[in-house]
C-alpha distance (Angstrom), angle and dihedral (degrees) to the residues before:
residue distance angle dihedral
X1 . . .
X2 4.09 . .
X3 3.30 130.3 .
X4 3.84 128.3 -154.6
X5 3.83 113.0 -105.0
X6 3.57 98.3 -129.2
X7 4.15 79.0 51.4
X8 3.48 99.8 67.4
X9 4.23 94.6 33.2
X10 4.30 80.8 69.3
X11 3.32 105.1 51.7
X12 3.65 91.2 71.6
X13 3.59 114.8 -118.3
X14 3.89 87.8 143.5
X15 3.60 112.7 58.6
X16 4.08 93.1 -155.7
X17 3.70 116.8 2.6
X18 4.01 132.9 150.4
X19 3.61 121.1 -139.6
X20 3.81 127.0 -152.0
X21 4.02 114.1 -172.4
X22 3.83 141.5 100.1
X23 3.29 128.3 -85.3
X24 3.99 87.4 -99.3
X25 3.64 89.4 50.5
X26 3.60 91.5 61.4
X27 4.14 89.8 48.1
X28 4.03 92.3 56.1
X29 3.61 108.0 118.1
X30 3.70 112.0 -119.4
X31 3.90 110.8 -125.8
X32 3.54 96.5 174.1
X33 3.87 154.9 -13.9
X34 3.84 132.3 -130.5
X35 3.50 150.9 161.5
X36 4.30 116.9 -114.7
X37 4.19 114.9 -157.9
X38 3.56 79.2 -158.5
X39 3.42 158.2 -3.3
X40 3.61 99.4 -94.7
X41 3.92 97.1 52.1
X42 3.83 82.8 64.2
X43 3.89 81.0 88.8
X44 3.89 91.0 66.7
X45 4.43 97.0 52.9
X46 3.72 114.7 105.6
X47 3.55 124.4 -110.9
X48 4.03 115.8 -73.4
X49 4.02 89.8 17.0
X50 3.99 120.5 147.8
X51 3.90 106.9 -130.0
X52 3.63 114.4 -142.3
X53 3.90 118.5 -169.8
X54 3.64 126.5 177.7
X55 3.41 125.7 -134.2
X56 4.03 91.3 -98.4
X57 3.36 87.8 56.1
X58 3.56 117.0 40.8
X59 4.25 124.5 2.3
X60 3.55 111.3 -167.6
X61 3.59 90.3 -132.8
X62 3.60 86.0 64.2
X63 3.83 123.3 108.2
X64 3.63 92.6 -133.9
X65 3.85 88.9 68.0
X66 3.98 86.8 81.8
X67 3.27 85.0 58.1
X68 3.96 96.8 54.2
X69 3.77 97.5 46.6
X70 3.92 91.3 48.6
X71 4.10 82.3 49.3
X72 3.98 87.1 46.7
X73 4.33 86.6 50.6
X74 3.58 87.7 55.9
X75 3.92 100.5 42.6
X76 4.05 92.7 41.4
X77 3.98 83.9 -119.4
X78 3.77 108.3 179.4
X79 3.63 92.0 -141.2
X80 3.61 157.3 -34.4
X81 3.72 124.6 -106.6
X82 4.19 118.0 -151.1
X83 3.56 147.4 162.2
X84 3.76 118.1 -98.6
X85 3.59 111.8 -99.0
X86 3.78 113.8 -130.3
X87 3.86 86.4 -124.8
X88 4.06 132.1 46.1
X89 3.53 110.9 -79.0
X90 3.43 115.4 -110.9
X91 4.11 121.0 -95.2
X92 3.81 90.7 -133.7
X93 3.76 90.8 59.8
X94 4.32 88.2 37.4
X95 3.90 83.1 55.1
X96 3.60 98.1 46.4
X97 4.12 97.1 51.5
X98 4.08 92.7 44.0
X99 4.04 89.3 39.1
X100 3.69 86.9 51.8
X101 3.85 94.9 46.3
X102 4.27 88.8 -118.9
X103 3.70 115.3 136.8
X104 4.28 109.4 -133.3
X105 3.65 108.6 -161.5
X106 3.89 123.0 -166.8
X107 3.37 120.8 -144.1
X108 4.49 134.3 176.7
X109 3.81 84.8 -140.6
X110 3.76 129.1 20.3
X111 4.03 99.0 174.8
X112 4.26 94.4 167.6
X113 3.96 89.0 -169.2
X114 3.81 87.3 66.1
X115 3.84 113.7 23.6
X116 4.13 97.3 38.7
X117 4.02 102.1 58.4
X118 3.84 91.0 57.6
X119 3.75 100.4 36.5
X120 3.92 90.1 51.4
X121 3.80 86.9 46.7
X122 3.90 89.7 48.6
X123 3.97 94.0 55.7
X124 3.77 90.8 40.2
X125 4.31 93.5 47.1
X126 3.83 90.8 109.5
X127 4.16 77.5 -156.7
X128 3.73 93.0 69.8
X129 4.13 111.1 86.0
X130 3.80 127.7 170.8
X131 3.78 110.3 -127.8
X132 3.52 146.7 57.9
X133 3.98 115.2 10.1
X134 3.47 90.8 -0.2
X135 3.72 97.1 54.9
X136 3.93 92.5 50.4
X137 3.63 86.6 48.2
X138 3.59 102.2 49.6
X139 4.25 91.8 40.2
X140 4.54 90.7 47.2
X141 4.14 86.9 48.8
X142 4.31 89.7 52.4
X143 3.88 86.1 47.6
X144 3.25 93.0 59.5
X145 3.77 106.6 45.5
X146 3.96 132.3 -158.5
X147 3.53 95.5 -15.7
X148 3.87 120.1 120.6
X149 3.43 104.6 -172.3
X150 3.80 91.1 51.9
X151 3.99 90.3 47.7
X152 3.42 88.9 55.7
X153 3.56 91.0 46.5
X154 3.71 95.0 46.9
X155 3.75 95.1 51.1
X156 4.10 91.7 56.2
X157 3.41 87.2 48.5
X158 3.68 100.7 58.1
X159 3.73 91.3 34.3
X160 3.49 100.7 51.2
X161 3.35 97.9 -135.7
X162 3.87 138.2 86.2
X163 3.83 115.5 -76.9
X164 3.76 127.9 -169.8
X165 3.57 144.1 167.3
X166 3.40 119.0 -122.3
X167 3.98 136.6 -168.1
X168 4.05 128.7 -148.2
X169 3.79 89.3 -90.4
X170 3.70 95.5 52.9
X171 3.63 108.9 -104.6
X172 3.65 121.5 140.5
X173 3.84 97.3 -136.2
X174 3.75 92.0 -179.6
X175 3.86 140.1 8.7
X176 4.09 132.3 46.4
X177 3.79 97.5 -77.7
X178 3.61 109.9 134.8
X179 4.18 107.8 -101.2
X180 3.93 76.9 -137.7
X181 3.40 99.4 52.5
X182 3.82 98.6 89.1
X183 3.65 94.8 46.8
X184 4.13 112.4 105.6
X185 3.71 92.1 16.1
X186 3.58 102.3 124.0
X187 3.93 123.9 -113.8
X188 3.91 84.7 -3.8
X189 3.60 86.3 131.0
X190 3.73 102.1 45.8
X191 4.33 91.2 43.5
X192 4.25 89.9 55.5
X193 3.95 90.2 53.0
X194 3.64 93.1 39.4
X195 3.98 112.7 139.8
X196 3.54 82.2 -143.6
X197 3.98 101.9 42.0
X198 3.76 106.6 -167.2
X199 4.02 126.5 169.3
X200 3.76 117.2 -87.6
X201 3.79 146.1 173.9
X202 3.02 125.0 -144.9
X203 4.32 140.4 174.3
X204 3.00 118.5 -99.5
X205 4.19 103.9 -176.2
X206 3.81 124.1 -41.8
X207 4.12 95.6 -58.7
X208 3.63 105.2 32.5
X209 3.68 144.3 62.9
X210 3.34 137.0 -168.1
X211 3.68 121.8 -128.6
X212 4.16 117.3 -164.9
X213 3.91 130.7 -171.1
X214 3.40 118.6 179.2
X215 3.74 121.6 -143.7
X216 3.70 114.1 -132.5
X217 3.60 120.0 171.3
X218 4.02 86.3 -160.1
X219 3.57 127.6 36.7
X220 3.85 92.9 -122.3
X221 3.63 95.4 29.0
X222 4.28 132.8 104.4
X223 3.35 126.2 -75.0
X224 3.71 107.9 -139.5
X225 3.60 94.9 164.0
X226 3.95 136.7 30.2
X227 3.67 135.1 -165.3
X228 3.74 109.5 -127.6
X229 3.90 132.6 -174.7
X230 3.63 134.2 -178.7
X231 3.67 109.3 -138.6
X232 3.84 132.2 178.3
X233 4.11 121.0 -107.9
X234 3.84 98.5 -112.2
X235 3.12 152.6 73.0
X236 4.02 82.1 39.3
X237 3.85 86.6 -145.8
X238 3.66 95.1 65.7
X239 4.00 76.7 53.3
X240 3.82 92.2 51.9
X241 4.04 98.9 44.2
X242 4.57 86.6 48.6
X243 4.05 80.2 56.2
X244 3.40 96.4 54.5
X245 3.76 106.6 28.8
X246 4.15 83.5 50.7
X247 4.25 81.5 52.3
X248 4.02 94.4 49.9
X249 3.86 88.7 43.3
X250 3.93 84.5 54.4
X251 3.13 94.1 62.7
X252 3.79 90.5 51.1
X253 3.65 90.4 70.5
X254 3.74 97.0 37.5
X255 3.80 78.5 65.6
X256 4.02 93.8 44.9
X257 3.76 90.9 50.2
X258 4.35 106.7 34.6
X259 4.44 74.3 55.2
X260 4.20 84.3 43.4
X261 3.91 84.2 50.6
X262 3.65 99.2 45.7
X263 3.99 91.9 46.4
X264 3.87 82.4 51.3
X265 3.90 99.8 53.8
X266 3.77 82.5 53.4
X267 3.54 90.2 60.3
X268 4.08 114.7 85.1
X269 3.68 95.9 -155.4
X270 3.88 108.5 21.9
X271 3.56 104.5 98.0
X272 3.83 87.6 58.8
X273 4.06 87.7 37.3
X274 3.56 82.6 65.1
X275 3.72 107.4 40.3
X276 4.07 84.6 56.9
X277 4.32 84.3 52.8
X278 3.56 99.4 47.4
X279 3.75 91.1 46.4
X280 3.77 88.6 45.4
X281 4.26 91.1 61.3
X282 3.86 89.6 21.5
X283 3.96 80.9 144.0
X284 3.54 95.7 56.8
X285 3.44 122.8 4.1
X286 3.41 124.3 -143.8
X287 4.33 110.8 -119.7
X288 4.39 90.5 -119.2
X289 3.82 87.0 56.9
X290 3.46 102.2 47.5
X291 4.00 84.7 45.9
X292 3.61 89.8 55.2
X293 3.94 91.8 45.5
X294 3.85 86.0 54.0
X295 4.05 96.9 51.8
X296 3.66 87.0 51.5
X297 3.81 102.6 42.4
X298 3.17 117.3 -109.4
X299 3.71 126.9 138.2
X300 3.70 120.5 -140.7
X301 3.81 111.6 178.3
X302 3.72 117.6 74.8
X303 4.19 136.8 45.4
X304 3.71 106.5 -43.0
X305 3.73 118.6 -157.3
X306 4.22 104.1 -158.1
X307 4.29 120.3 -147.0
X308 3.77 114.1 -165.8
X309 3.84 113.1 -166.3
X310 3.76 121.8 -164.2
X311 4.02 134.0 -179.1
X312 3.96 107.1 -125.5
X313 3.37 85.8 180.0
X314 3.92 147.0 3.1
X315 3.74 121.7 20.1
X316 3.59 131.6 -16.8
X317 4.05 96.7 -172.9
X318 3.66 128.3 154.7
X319 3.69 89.0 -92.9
X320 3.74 93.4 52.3
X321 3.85 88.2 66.0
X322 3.76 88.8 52.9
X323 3.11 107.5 52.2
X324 4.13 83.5 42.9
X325 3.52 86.7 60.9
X326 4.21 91.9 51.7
X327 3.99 82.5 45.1
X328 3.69 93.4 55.4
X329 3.96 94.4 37.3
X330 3.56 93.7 63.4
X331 3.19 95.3 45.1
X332 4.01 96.1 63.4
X333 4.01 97.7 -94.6
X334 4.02 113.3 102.0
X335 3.30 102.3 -179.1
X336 3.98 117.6 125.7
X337 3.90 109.7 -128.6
X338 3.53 115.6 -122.7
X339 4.27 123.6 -145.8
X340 3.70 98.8 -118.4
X341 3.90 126.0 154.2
X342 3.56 109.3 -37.0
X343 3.83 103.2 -11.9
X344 4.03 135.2 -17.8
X345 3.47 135.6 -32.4
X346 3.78 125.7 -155.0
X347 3.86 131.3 144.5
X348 4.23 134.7 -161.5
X349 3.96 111.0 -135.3
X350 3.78 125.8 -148.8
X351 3.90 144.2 -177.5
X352 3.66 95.4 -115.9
X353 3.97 139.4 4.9
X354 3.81 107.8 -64.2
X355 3.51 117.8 -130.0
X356 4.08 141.5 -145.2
X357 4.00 97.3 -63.3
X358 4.11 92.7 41.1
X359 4.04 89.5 50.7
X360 3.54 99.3 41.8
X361 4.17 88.8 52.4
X362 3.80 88.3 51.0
X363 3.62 88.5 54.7
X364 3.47 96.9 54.3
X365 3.44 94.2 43.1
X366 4.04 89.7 55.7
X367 3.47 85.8 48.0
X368 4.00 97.2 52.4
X369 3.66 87.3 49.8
X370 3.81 108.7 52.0
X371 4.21 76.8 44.0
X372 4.05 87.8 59.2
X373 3.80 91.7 37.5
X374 3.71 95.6 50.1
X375 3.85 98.8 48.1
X376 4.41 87.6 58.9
X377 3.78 82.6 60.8
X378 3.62 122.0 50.2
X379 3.73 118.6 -158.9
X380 4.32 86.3 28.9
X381 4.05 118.2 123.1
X382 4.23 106.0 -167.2
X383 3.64 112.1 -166.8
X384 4.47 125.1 179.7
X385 3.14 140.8 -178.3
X386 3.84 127.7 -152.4
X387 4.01 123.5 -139.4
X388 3.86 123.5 -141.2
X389 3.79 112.7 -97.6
X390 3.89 110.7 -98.5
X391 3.97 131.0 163.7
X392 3.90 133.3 -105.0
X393 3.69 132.1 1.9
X394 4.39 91.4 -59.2
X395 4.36 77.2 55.3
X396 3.27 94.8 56.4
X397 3.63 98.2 45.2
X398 3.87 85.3 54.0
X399 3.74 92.4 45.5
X400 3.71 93.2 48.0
X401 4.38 84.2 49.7
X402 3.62 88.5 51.0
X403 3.85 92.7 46.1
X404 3.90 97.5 52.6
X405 3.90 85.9 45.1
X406 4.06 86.1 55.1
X407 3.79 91.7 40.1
X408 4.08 92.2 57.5
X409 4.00 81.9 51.1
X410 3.28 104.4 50.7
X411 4.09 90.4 43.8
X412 3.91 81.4 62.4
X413 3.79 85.3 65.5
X414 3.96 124.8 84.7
X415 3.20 108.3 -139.4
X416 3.49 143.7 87.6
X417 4.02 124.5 -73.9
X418 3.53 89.3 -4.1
X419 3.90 112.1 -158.4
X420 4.19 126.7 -176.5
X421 3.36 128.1 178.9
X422 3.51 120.2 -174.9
X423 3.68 112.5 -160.0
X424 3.33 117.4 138.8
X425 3.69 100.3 -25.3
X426 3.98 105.8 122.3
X427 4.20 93.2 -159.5
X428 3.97 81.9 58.7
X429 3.68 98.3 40.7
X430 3.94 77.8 51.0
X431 3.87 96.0 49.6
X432 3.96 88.8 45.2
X433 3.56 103.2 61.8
X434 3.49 97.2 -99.3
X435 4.29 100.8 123.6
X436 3.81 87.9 2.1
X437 4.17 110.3 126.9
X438 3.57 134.2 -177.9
X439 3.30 99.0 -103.1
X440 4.32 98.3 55.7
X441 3.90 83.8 36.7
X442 4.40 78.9 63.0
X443 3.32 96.1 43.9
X444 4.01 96.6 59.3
X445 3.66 83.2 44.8
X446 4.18 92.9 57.2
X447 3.99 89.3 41.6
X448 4.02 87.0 57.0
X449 4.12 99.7 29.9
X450 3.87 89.6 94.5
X451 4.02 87.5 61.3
X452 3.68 88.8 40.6
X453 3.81 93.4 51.0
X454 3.65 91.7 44.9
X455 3.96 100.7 55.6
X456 3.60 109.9 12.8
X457 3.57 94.7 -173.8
X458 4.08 89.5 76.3
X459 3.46 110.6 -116.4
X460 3.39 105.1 119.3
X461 3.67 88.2 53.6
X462 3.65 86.2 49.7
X463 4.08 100.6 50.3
X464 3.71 86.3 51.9
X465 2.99 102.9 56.7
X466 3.87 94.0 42.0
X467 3.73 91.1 53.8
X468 3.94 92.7 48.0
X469 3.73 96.6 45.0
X470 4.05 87.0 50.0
X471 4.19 90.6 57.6
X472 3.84 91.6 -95.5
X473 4.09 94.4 -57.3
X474 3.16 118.3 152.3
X475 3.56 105.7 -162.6
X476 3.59 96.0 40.6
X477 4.43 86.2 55.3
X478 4.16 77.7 47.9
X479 3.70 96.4 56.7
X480 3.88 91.6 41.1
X481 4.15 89.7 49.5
X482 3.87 87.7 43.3
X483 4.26 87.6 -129.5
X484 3.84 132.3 115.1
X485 3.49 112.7 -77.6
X486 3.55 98.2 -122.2
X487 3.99 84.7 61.0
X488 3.11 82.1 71.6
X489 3.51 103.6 49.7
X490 3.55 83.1 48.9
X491 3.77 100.7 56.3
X492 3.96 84.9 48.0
X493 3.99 93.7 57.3
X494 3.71 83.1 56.1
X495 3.97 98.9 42.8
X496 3.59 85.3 48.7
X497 3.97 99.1 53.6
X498 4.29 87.5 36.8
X499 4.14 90.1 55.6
X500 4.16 101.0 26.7
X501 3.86 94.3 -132.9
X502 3.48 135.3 143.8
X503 4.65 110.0 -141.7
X504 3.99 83.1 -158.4
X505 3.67 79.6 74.3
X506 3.81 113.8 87.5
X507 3.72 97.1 -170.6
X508 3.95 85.5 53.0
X509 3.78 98.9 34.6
X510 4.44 77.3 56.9
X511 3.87 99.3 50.1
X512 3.67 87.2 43.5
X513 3.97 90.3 51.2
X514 3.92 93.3 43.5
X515 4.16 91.4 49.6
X516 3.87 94.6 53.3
X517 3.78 91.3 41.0
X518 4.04 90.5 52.4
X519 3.87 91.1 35.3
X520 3.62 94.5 52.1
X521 3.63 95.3 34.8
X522 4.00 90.0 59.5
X523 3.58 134.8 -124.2
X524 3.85 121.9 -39.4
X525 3.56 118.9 -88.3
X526 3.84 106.6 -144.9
X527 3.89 129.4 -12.7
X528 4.14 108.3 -107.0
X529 3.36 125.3 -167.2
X530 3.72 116.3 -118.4
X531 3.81 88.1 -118.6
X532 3.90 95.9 60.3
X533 3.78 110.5 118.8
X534 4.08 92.5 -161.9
X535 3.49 147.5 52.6
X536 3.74 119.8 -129.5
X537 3.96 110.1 -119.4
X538 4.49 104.5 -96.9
X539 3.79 87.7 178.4
């Protein structure tokens, strides 16, 4: 389906833009949208397309803009879509696009990867008409800007009915649905956290539906928030026109949050801004987070399975994280690391808990990835830790707990892409703080102090643990120290007549490996109680 030019300018997918065309400019009907590298591949769009360049690839101020509206003439391109030169633009280039009957929108932002998947998908929804309800609908939510609680507001108004916006967990966050409303209605629940969110109606008592759109700023991505109304049985047409006016007003805040996401990429430190907020009201979420974690793509309903990454060693610059993000990406997990605390922050969602199989693949995966990462940077030691699986936003704050606690044990570890996960494991819930006190954290101290008093720069420390965490092997703990391996052997001879203990011994080899592992892996953070069921967030 098409959709009038002037259409899709009002729903507000631009937050400021200027528009020069004729009035029959404006009435094309849009077929299409898509991003241009250049102006030259203009001569490839289909007829009635909206071009969208970004400011790498086409400035408005350039001289090869001519050259894309002539393109546009000959293509019957709706329009062209730039970034808003810091000057006027010229009148010769003004006269050329309304002369040659091609629309030239300006824009502050033009970011194609964000704005042109959902404003193709809106001219293509074959739900998305141009009179009657709809047209009131979609002209009330431009008057009214990027405010959500007054779209909300809006749309109950013209609909009659009561509107409200509604996260995975059920809340109305804005809007005068009833909070009760969703209660009783079966699988409510399970459809709003739905991987694959899809629209759905539903009863809601012998007179009432309830009608649900989901808003998804891509077609495959979360759907953090949903537009909800509670409409009567009959006439079924007042049924119909609350489905689609709920689908235009979608599309409204697809607008509101792909302009949310750009303004966010522009924004060094935001993403981790808002990891430290949402964890902050991780039991209830305040509605302009959970927007903000929708324009940037996170999903928050489901089980949530936390990684912390840290550097022990070598950099951990800005293009570290990328290329740990490529790492991880090939290596099935797509989530984009976020700085937090000490290192990065990412998590994997599913449907349900995963079990043994599911966690010991993620593992590996990790552990394939800080492998890839590592070998790009020589000198660089990557270490993570991996969080139990727990559900919504207060489960991944746990998770995310349980992963830092993980991550400080595996960076006690010597060898390369080091990965713990905790779990249920009681000698790792041991290691990580969890029934560690002061008192057995100074007694691993006192069983090592005669190394530490004997070479205060560490390395016999170091070497011992090395060689214990690589099953006693002294050439792999040589490869992994980068020395000969009879300098190790060496080193151990000395360890050996500093400490008075025998590695035959497994009950010594083990209190050696637990003191360098609680040693290395600092001081405990808190006392817990053995009966504690949760880790306190160290992010």
């Amino acid at each position: 389906m098409s959709v009038m030019l002037s259409h899709l300018l009002s729903v507000g997918f631009f937050t400021d833009q200027v528009v020069f065309a004729t009035e029959r400019a404006l009435s094309t009907l849009v077929s299409s949208v898509t991003a241009a590298p250049g102006a030259s591949a203009v001569a490839e769009v289909s007829p009635f397309a909206l071009v969208v360049f970004g400011r790498s690839h086409l400035r408005a101020e350039d001289v090869s803009t001519d050259l894309a509206i002539r393109l546009a003439a000959q293509r019957q391109a709706a329009g062209l879509v730039l970034q808003r030169p810091p000057s006027p633009l010229s009148l010769a280039t003004r006269s050329l696009a309304e002369k040659s009957g091609v629309a030239l929108v300006l824009v502050d932002h033009a970011q194609p990867d964000q704005l042109v998947p959902a404003m193709d998908r809106f001219v293509r929804d074959p739900e998305v008409g141009d009179g009657g309800m709809l047209s009131v609908v979609a002209h009330r939510l431009r008057s009214v800007g990027a405010d959500p609680d007054e779209m909300v507001r809006v749309l109950a108004r013209t609909l009659r009915h009561p509107v409200g916006l509604v996260d995975p967990a059920g809340r109305v966050l804005a809007g005068d649905l009833p909070a009760e409303a969703l209660l009783g209605v079966d699988g409510a629940t399970a459809r709003l956290s739905a991987a694959r969110p899809a629209p759905w109606v539903r009863s809601a008592g012998e007179d009432d539906l309830l009608v649900a759109q989901p808003v998804q700023l891509t077609a495959g991505g979360p759907a953090n928030l949903w537009l909800v109304a509670l409409v009567p049985v009959s006439p079924a047409a007042r049924v119909r026109a609350a489905t689609q006016a709920l689908g235009v007003a979608t599309w409204a805040f697809v607008a509101y949050l792909a302009t949310t996401a750009v303004r966010l990429e522009r924004q060094s430190k935001q993403h981790e801004a808002l990891l430290t907020r949402l964890l902050d009201e991780a039991e209830s979420p305040r509605r302009p987070v959970v927007e903000q974690a929708t324009a940037v793509g996170w999903r928050l309903g489901g089980w949530h399975t936390a990684i912390h990454v840290m550097a022990r060693r070598g950099s951990a610059a800005a293009a570290m994280r990328d290329r740990l993000h490529e790492c991880l990406l090939a290596h099935g997990l797509p989530a984009d690391p976020i700085t937090h605390g000490d290192g990065w922050s990412l998590w994997t969602t599913t449907e349900s808990p995963p079990d043994v199989a599911a966690e010991a693949e993620l593992l590996r995966s990790v552990h394939r990835a800080l492998l890839d990462a590592e070998r790009d940077y020589p000198g660089l030691r990557l270490c993570a830790g991996v969080g139990t699986a727990d559900e919504g936003t207060l489960g991944l704050r746990r998770s995310l707990g349980e992963a830092h606690q993980a991550g400080l044990l595996a960076s006690a570890r010597n060898t390369a892409g080091a990965v713990e996960h905790i779990g249920t494991d009681n000698v790792k819930r041991l290691l990580a703080n969890r029934y560690v006190t002061s008192l057995q954290h100074d007694l691993a101290h006192q069983l090592l102090r005669p190394l530490t008093v004997a070479d205060a720069s560490g390395q016999l420390v170091h070497t011992l643990s090395c060689y214990l965490d690589n099953e006693s092997s002294a050439t792999a703990a040589a490869a992994v120290l980068g020395v000969h391996r009879n300098t190790v052997l060496q080193r151990l001879d000395r360890i050996r007549s500093l400490l008075t203990v025998e590695f035959n011994d497994a009950d010594e080899r083990l209190a050696l490996h637990l003191a360098t592992r609680l040693v290395q892996s600092g001081p405990p953070q808190r006392a817990t109680r053995p009966d504690e069921d949760s880790v306190a967030p160290q992010v």
